[in-house]
MARLOFI-655867 format. One record per residue (C-alpha): x, y, z; chain. Coordinates in Angstrom, 1 decimal, always signed. Example, Ala and Ser with C-alpha at 12.3 -4.5 7.8 and 13.67 -1.06 7.14 Angstrom:
# residues 2
<pt <+12.3, -4.5, +7.8>, "A">
<pt <+13.7, -1.1, +7.1>, "A">
# end
This chain:
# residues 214
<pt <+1.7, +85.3, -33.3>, "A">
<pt <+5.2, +85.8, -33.4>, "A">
<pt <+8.2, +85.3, -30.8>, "A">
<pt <+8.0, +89.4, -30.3>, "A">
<pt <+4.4, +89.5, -29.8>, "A">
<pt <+4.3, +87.1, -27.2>, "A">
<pt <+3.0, +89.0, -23.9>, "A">
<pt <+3.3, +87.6, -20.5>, "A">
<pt <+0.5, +89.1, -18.4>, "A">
<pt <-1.6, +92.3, -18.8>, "A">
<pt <+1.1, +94.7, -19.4>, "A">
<pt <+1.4, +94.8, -22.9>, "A">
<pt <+5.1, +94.2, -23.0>, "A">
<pt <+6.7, +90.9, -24.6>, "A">
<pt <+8.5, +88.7, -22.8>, "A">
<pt <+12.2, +90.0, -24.2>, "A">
<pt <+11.0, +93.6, -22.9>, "A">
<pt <+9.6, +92.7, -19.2>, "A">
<pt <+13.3, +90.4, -18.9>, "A">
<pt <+15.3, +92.7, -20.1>, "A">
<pt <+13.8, +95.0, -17.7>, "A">
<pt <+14.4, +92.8, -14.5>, "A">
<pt <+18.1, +92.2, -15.8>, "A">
<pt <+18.6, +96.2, -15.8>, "A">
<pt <+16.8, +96.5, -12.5>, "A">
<pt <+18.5, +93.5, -10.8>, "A">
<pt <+22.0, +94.8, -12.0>, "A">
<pt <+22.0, +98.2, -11.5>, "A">
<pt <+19.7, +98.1, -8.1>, "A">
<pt <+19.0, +95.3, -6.2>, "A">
<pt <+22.6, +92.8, -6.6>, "A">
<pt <+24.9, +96.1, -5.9>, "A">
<pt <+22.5, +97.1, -2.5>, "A">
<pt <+22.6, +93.2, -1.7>, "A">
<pt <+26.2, +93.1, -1.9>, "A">
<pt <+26.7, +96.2, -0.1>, "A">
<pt <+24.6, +95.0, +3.1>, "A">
<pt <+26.5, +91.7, +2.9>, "A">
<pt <+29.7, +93.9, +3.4>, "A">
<pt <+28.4, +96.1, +6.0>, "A">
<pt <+27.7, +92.7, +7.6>, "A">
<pt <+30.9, +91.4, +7.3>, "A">
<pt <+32.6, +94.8, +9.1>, "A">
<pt <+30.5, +94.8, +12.0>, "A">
<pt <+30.7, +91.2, +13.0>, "A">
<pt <+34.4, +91.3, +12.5>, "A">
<pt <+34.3, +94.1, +14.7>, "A">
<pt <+32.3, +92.9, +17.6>, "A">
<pt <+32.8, +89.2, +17.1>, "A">
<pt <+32.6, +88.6, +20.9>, "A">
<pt <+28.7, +89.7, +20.4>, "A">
<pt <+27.5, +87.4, +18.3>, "A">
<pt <+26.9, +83.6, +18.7>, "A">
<pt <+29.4, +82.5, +15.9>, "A">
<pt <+31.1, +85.4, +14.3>, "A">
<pt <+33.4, +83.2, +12.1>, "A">
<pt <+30.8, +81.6, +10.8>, "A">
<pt <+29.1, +84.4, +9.7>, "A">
<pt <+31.3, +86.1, +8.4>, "A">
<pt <+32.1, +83.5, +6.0>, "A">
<pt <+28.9, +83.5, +5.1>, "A">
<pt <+28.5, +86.6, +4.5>, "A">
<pt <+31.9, +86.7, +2.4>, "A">
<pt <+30.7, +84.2, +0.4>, "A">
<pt <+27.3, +86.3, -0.4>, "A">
<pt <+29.0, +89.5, -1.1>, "A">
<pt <+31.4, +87.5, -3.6>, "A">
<pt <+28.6, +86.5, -5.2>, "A">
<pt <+26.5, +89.3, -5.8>, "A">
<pt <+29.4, +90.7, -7.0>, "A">
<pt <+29.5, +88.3, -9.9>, "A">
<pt <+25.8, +87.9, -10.5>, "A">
<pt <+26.4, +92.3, -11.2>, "A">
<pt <+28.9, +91.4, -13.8>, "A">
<pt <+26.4, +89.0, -15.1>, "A">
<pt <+24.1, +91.5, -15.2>, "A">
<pt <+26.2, +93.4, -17.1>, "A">
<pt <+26.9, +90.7, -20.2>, "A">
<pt <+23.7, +90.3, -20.2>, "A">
<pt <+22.5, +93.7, -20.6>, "A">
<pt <+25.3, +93.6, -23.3>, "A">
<pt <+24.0, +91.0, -25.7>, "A">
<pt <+20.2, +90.7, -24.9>, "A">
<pt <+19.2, +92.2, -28.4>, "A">
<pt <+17.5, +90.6, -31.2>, "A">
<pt <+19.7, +91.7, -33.8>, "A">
<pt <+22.8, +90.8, -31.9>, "A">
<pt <+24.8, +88.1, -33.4>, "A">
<pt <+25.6, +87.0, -29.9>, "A">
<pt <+21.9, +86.6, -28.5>, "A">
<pt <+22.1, +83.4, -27.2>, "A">
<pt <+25.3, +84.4, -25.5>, "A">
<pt <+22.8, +87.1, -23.6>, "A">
<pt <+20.7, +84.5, -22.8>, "A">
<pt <+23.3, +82.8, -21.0>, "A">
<pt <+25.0, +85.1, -19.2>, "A">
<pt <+20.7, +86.3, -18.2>, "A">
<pt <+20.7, +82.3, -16.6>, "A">
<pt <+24.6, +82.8, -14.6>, "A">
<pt <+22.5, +86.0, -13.5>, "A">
<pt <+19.5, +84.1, -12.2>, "A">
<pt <+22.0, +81.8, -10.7>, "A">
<pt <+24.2, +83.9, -8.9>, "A">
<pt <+21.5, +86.1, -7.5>, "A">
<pt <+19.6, +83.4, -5.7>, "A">
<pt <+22.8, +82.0, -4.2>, "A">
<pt <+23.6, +85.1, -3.1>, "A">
<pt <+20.7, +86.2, -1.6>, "A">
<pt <+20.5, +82.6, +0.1>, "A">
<pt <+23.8, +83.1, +1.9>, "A">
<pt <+22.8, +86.9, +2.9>, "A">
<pt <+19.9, +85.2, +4.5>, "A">
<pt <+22.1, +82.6, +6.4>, "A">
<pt <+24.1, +85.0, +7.3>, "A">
<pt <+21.5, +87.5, +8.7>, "A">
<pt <+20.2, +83.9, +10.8>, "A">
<pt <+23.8, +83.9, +12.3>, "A">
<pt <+24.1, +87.3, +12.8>, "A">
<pt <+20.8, +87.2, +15.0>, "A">
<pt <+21.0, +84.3, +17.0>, "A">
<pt <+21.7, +85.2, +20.6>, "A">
<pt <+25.1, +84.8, +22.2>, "A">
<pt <+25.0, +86.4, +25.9>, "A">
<pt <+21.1, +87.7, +26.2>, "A">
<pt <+18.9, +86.1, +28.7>, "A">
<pt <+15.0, +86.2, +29.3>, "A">
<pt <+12.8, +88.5, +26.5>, "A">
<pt <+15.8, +89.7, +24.8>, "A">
<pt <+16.9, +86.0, +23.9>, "A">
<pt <+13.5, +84.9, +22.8>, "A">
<pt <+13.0, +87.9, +20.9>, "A">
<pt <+16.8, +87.0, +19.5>, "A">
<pt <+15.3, +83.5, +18.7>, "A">
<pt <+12.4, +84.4, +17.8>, "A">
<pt <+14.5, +87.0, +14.8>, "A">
<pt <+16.5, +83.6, +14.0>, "A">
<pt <+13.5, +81.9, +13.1>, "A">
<pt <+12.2, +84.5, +10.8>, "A">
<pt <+15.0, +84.6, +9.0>, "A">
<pt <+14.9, +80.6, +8.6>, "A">
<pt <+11.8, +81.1, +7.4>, "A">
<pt <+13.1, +83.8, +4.9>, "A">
<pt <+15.7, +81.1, +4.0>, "A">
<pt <+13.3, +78.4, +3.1>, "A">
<pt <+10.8, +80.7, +1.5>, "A">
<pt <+13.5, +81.7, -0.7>, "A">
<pt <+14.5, +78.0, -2.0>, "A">
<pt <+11.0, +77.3, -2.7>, "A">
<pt <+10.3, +80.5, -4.6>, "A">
<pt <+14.2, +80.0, -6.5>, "A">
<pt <+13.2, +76.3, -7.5>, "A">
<pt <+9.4, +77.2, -8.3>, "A">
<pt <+9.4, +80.8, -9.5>, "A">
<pt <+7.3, +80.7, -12.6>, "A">
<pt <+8.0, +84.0, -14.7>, "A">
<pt <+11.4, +83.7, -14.9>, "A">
<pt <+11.4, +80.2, -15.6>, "A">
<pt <+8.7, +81.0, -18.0>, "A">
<pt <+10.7, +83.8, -19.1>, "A">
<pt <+14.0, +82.3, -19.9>, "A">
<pt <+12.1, +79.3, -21.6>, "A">
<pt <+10.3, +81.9, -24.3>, "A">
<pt <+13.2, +83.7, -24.7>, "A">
<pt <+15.2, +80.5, -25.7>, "A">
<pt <+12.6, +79.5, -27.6>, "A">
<pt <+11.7, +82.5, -29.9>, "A">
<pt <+16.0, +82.4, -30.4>, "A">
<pt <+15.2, +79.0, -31.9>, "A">
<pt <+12.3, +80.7, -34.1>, "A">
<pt <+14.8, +83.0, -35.3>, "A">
<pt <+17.5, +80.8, -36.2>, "A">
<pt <+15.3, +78.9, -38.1>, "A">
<pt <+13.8, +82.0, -40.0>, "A">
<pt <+17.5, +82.9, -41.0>, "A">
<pt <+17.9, +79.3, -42.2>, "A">
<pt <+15.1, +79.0, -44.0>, "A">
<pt <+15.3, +82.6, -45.6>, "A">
<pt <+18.6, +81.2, -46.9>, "A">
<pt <+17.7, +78.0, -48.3>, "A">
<pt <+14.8, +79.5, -50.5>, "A">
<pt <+17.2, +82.2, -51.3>, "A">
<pt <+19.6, +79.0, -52.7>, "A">
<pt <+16.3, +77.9, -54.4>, "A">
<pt <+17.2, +73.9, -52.4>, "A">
<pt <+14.1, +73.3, -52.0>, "A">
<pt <+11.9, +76.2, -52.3>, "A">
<pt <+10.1, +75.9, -49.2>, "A">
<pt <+7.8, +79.4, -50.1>, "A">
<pt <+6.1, +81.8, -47.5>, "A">
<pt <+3.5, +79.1, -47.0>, "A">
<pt <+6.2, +76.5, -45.1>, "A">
<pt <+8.4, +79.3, -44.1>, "A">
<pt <+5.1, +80.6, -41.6>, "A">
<pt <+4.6, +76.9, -41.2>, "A">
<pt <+8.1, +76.1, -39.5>, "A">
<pt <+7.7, +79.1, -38.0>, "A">
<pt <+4.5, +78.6, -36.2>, "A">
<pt <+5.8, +75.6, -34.8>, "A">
<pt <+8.3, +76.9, -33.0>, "A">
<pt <+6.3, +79.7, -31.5>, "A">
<pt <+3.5, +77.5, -30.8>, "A">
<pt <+6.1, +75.3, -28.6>, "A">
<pt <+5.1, +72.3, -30.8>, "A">
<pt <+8.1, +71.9, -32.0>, "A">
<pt <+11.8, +71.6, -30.7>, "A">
<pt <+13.7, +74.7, -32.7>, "A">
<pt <+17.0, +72.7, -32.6>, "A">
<pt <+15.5, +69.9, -33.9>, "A">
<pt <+13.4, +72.0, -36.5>, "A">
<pt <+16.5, +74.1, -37.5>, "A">
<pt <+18.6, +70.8, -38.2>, "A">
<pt <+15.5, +69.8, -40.6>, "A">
<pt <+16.1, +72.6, -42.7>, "A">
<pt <+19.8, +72.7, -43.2>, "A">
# end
């Protein structure tokens, strides 16, 4: 099985296909409404700072999470740029798809801090501050569900991994292909689907492989 028939679930669609998907979704939908929330946070706290429990720290909170959605779009957008097997600059995708991941989780951790601040009461009394507390705590909760899910999540790590692995695959095709066509060596279609396997099986390191064959 080769790197672009390697599936990840029941979907039929390889790996490169189901990430390049969540790049174009995360970039063009969910980082740009993110960011726009964090924003709309920061203008009404600023506004009404004498509502809210600690309205500086929010909104620098906040600041920080709409700066950094903002980025992880434009990582989005390299990505989306490069993330093709033919493009001589693949592993350049691949990197700008990890700044992506990056960004987005400490973005969307700061929006979550922020919404805690935003929430906790200032002036209530009685139901309407435990209710206020009791809104603090969820988002906590929200917090510290996303840091275990961000350090844990296991498509995208398994994601990323494949992807960087099949680039190895390729690279060592292309070396390979161009050795034999040298004739040093005349490794032949049998060890050419060897080497190969290898490095799609994940027995093998592909930058250790590809250094073998130079």
């Amino acid at each position: 099985m080769t790197e672009g028939e390697m599936v990840l679930g029941t979907t039929g669609k390889t790996i490169e296909e189901r990430f390049k998907s969540w790049i174009d979704t995360v970039g063009t939908i969910t980082l740009p409404l993110l960011a726009g929330f964090s924003i709309t946070f920061v203008i009404v706290v600023s506004d009404d700072a004498a509502n809210f429990l600690l309205p500086g720290a929010a909104i620098l909170v906040l600041a920080f999470a709409a700066v950094v959605l903002i980025i992880a779009v434009q990582c989005a957008y390299h990505a989306r740029v490069y993330l093709f097997e033919q493009d001589p600059d693949y592993k350049r995708g691949l990197r700008w798809a990890r700044w992506t991941r990056r960004f987005y989780d400490a973005g969307l951790l700061a929006l979550l801090a922020g919404l805690a601040l935003v929430v906790a009461p200032h002036s209530a009394a009685g139901i309407q501050a435990g209710l206020r507390w009791s809104a603090f705590g969820l988002a906590c909760a929200a917090f510290l569900g996303e840091v275990i899910w961000a350090w844990r999540d296991p498509w995208l790590r398994s994601g990323l991994g494949a992807m960087r692995h099949a680039d190895g695959a390729r690279r060592l095709r292309r070396r390979v292909r161009r050795r034999h066509r040298r004739g040093d060596g005349q490794p032949g279609r049998d060890g050419l689907a060897r080497l190969s396997q290898l490095v799609t099986s994940g027995r093998g390191e592909p930058g250790r492989l590809v250094r073998r064959c130079r």
